[in-house]
C-alpha positions as CSV (number, residue, x, y, z in Angstrom):
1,X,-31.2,-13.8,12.8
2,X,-30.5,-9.9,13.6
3,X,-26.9,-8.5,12.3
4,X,-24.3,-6.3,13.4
5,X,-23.1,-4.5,10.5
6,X,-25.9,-2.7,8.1
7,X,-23.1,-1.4,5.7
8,X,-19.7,-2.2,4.4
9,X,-17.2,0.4,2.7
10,X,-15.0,-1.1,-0.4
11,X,-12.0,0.5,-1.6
12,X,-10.6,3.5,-0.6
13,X,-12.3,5.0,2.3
14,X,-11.1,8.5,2.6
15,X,-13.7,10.0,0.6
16,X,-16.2,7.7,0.8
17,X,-16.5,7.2,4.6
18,X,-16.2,11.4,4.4
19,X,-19.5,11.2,2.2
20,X,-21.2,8.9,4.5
21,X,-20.6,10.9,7.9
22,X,-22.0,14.2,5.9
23,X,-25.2,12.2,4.6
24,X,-25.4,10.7,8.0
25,X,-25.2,14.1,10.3
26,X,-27.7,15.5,8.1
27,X,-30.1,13.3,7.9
28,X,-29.9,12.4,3.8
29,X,-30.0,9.0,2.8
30,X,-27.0,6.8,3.3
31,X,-28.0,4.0,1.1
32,X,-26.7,5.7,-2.0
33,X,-23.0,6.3,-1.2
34,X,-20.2,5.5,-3.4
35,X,-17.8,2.5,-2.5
36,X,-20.5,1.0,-0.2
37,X,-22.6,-2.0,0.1
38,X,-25.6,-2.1,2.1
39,X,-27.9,-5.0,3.5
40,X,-31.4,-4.1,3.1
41,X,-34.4,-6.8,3.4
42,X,-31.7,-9.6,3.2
43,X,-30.1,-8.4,0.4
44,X,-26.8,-6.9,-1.0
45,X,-27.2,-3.5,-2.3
46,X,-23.5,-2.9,-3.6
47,X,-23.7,1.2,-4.7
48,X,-20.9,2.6,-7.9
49,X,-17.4,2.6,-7.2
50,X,-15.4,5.9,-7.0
51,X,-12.2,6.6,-8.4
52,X,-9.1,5.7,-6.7
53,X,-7.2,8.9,-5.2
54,X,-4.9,9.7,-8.2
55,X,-3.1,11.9,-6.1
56,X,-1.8,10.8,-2.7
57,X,0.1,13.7,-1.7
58,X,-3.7,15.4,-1.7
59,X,-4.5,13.7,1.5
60,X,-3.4,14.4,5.0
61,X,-0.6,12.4,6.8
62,X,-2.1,9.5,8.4
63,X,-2.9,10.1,12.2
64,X,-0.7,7.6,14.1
65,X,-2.1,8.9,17.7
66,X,-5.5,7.1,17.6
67,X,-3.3,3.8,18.4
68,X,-0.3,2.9,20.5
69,X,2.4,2.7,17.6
70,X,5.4,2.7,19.9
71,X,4.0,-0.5,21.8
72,X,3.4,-2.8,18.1
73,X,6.7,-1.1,17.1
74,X,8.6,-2.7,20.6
75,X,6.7,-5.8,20.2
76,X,8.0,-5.8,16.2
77,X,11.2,-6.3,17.7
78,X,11.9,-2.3,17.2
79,X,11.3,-2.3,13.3
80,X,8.8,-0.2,11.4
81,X,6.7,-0.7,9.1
82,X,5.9,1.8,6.6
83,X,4.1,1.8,3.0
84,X,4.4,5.0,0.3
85,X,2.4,3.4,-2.5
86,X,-1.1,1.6,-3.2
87,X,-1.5,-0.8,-5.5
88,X,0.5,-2.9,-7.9
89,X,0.8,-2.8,-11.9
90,X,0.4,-6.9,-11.7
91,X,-2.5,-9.0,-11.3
92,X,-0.7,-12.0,-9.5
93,X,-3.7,-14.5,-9.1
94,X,-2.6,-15.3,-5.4
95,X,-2.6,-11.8,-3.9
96,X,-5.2,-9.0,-3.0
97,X,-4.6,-6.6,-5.7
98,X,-6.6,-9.0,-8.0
99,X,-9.8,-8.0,-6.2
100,X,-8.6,-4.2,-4.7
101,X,-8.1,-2.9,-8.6
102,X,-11.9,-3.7,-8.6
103,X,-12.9,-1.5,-6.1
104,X,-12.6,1.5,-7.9
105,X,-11.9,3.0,-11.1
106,X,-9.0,5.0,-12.5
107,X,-5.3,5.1,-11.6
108,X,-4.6,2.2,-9.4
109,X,-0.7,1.8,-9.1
110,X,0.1,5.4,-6.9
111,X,3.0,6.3,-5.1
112,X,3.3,9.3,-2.5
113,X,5.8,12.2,-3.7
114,X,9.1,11.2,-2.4
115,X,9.3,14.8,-0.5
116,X,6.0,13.9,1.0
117,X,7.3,10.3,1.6
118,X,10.6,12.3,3.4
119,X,8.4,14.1,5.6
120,X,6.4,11.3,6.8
121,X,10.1,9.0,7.6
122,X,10.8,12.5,9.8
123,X,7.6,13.0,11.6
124,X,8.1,9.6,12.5
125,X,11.7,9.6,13.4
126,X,10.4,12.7,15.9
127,X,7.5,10.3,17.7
128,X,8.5,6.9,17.4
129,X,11.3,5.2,18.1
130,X,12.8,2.2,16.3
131,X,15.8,0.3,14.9
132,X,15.0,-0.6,11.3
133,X,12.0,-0.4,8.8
134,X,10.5,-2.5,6.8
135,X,8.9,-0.6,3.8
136,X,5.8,-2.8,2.8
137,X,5.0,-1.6,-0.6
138,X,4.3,-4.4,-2.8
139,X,7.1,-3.7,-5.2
140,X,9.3,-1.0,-4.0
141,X,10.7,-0.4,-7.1
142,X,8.2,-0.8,-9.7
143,X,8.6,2.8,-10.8
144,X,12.4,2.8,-11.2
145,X,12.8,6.9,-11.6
146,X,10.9,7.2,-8.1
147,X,12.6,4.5,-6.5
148,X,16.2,6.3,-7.2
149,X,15.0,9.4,-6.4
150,X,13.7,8.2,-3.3
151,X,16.9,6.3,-2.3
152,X,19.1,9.1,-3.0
153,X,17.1,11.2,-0.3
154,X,16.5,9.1,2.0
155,X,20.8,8.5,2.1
156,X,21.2,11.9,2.2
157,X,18.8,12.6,5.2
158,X,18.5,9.1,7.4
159,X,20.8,6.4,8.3
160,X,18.2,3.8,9.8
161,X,18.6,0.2,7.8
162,X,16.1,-0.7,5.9
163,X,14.2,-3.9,3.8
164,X,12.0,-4.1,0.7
165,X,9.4,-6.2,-1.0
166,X,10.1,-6.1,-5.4
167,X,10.4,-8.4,-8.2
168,X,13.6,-9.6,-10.1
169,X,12.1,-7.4,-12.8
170,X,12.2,-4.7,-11.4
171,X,15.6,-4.6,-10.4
172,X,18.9,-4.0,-12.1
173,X,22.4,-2.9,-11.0
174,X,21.6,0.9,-10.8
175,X,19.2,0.0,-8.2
176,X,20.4,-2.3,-6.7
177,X,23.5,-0.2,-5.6
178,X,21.3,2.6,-5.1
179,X,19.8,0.4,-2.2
180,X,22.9,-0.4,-0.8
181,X,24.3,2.6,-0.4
182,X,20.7,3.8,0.8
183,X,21.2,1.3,3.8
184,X,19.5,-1.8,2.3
185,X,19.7,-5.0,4.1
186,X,17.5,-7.1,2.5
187,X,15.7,-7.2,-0.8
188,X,12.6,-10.1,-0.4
189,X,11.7,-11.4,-3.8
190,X,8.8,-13.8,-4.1
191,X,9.7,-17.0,-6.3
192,X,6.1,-18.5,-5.7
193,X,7.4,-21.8,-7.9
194,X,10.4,-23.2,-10.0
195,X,7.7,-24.2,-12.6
196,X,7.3,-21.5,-15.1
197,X,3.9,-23.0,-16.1
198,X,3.0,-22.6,-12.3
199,X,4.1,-19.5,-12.1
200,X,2.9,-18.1,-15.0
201,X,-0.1,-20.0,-16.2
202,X,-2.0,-20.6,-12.9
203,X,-0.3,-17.8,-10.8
204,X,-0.1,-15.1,-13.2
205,X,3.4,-13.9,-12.1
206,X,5.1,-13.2,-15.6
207,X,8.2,-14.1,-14.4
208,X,10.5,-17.0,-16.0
209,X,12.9,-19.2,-14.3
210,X,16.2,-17.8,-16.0
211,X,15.5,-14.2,-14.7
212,X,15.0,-15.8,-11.0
């Protein structure tokens, strides 16, 4: 039977895709870009991973205008969604890191400079508008030192309420008063079982049931 799709990219795009376009427009050979798998003859040809992008600030803010933002933001019930970081220092068995951290080699846990995380919230406090955001980074606080400094700026500079995805072990007093007076409404905190074996022999989650 014919197929539709001749090549997949895995991992990070940005450079890759990049690569692809430039082999593409001038007439070099495709098949050997990094991050991508090709179907030749009926078979997988899966090409060397590239390294993740250990600096995030290095690439351009994300262009927002190819879709309607405004309409999935109305539809979301007015919140936003926004993510500063890629990837997570855990390997929970359950979740898509476990295969992502494969896709590439390096640094895999990043985070966006807060000042460059404070210019995307205003860029999109100027074009969008919206009630509440949810940041979506898998655990907001994993990197304690950026998470306060990111609080403390984001109090000083917006008032919109806000959630968080993190772990009960990476949280303590300091933040979690830092979050409050950020505007903080709700931390989310996956508990994933009340069976330690569960949780930490089949899931992977290194967490016990006395810190939960």
């Amino acid at each position: 039977r014919g197929h539709d799709v001749d090549g997949v990219c895995c991992g990070e795009g940005e450079i890759a895709f990049a690569e692809y376009l430039d082999r593409l427009e001038e007439g070099r050979d495709v098949t050997t870009t990094g991050n991508f798998a090709f179907l030749r003859d009926g078979k997988v040809l899966r090409n060397p991973s590239l390294r993740f992008i250990e600096d995030l600030d290095t690439l351009p803010p994300m262009d927002r205008s190819v879709a309607d933002l405004q309409r999935v933001i109305d539809a979301n019930n007015y919140v936003l969604n926004v993510i500063f970081s890629r990837g997570c220092p855990w390997s929970c068995r359950f979740c898509c890191n476990e295969d992502i951290r494969n896709a590439g080699t390096g640094k895999y846990s990043r985070l966006l400079s807060v000042d460059r995380a404070m210019d995307e919230l205003a860029r999109l406090g100027r074009n969008y508008r919206f009630r509440y955001i949810l940041f979506r980074d898998d655990t907001f606080t994993w990197d304690k030192p950026w998470a306060l400094e990111f609080l403390e700026s984001y109090r000083q500079r917006f008032d919109t309420p806000f959630d968080i995805f993190s772990r009960v072990d990476c949280l303590d007093e300091e933040l979690m008063d830092a979050l409050k007076v950020a505007g903080c409404g709700y931390v989310f905190l996956g508990l994933d079982s009340a069976n330690d074996f569960v949780r930490n022999e089949v899931l992977n989650k290194d967490q016990n049931n006395e810190d939960l």
